[in-house]
N, C-alpha and C positions, 0 to 999 in steps of 0.2 A: 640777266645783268640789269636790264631796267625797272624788274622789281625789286632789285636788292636797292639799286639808288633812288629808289622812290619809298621804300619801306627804311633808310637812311634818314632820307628827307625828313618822312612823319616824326620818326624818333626825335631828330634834331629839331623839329620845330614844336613836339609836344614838353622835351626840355627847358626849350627857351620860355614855352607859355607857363608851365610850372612858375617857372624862375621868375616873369613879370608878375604873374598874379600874387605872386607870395607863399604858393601855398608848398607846406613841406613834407614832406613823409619819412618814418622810421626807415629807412632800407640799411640793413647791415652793412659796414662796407668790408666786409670779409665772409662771406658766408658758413666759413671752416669757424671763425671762432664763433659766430651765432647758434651752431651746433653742439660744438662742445659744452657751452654756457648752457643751455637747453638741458644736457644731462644732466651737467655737476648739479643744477638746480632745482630740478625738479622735484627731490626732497625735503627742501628746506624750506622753511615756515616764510611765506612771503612779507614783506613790509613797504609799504609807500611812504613818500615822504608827506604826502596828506595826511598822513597821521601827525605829524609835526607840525613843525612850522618850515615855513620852504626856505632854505639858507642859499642864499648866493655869493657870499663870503670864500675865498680862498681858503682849502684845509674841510675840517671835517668838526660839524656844532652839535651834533647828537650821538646818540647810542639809542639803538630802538631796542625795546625788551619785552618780551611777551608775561601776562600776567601769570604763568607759570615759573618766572623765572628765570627764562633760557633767554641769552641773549644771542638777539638777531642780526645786528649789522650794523653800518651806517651807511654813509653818501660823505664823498668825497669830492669838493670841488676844485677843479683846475683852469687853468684859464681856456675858455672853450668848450668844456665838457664839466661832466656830473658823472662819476663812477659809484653805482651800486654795490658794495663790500659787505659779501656774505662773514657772518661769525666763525665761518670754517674757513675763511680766507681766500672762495670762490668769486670772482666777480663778474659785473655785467654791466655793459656802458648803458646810462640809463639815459642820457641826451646830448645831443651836443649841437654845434653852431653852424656844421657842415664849412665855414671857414678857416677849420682849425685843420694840421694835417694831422691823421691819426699814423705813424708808423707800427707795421706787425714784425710777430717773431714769426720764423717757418713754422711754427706749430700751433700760429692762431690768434697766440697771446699777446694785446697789448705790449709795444715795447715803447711808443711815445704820445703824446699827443702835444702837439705844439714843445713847449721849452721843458714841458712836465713826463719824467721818466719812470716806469715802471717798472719796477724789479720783481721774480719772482724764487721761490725754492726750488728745491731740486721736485717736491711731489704735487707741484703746483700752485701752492698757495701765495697770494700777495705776500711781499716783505714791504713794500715802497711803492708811492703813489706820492710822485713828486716828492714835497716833505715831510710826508704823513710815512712813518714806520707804524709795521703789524707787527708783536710775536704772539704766538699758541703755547697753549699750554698743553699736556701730556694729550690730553683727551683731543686736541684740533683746534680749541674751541680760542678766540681772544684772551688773553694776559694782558696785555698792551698795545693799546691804539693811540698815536700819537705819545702825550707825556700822560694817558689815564691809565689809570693800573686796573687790573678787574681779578677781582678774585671768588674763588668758586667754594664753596662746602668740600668735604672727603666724598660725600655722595652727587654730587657736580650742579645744585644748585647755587646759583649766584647770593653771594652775599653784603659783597661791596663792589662801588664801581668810585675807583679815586674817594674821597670821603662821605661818600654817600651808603650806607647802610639801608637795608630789604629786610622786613620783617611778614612771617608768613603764616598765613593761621592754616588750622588742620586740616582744611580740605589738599593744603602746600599752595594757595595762589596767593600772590603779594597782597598780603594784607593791608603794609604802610613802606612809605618810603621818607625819608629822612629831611629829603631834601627833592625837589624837580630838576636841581642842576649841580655840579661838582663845584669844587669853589675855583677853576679856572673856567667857567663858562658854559660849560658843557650840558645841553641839555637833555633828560634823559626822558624818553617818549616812552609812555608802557603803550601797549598795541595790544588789543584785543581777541 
């Protein structure tokens, strides 16, 4: 008994020293959803927001795309967090303020974080991230994030993203792009 209230103690007081010094760490606050995220993910083309430019803006200011064409995702901010949103509509909390509450579903998923609600479909995927809507098109992949429209070739290379046009030379890697940003803002990061 006196070493559980003494191994109590250290925890509560190497908390507290955390908390003064400032210093902070990733710790999932769900371990079931850090696993599941783990799988879904582990196939998909990674993207950082260093590749951009870092938004702290409410909503969502880029599309990341790989120079083959395939679009990878964005980042989605809410007040208190930054949600990573795969192209398949897989996501992953990529930070947050640890003052914000995050609410879970039994199954792992995201269902709030502070004022901002997450919805998802019946096979998992994002629909809703506060007021940012996702839909898929046949293949899984983005149609619609927010009010951008994204459309794909019959062979499922990306063509346009809202008025923005991809042109591609023979090797098939983006040769030019039209524009760096859609004409409501939106900036589109190619990623390496």
């Amino acid at each position: 008994m006196t070493l559980l209230h003494i191994s109590f103690k250290l925890s509560l007081s190497l908390v507290l020293l955390l908390a003064t010094v400032g210093i902070t760490a990733t710790v999932p606050a769900n371990a079931e959803t850090l696993k599941s995220t783990q799988k879904s993910t582990q196939s998909l083309v990674d993207f950082n927001e260093e590749d951009g430019l870092d938004e702290e803006a409410i909503g969502f200011h880029s599309i990341y795309v790989d120079r083959e064409g395939n679009v990878l995702g964005t980042f989605v901010n809410v007040p208190g967090a930054k949600i990573k949103v795969y192209a398949d509509g897989q996501t992953e909390l990529e930070s947050r303020d640890y003052t914000t509450e995050i609410d879970y579903y039994s199954d792992g998923g995201i269902r709030s974080i502070g004022n901002a609600r997450f919805r998802y479909s019946r096979n998992g995927r994002i629909q809703t991230i506060g007021g940012t809507d996702f839909r898929y098109n046949r293949r899984g992949l983005f149609q619609r994030v927010g009010d951008i429209e994204i459309d794909y070739s019959s062979r499922g290379r990306l063509q346009k993203i809202e008025d923005v046009s991809f042109d591609y030379d023979r090797s098939g890697m983006i040769e030019s792009i039209e524009s760096r940003e859609t004409r409501n803002g939106i900036r589109i990061v190619v990623v390496n």
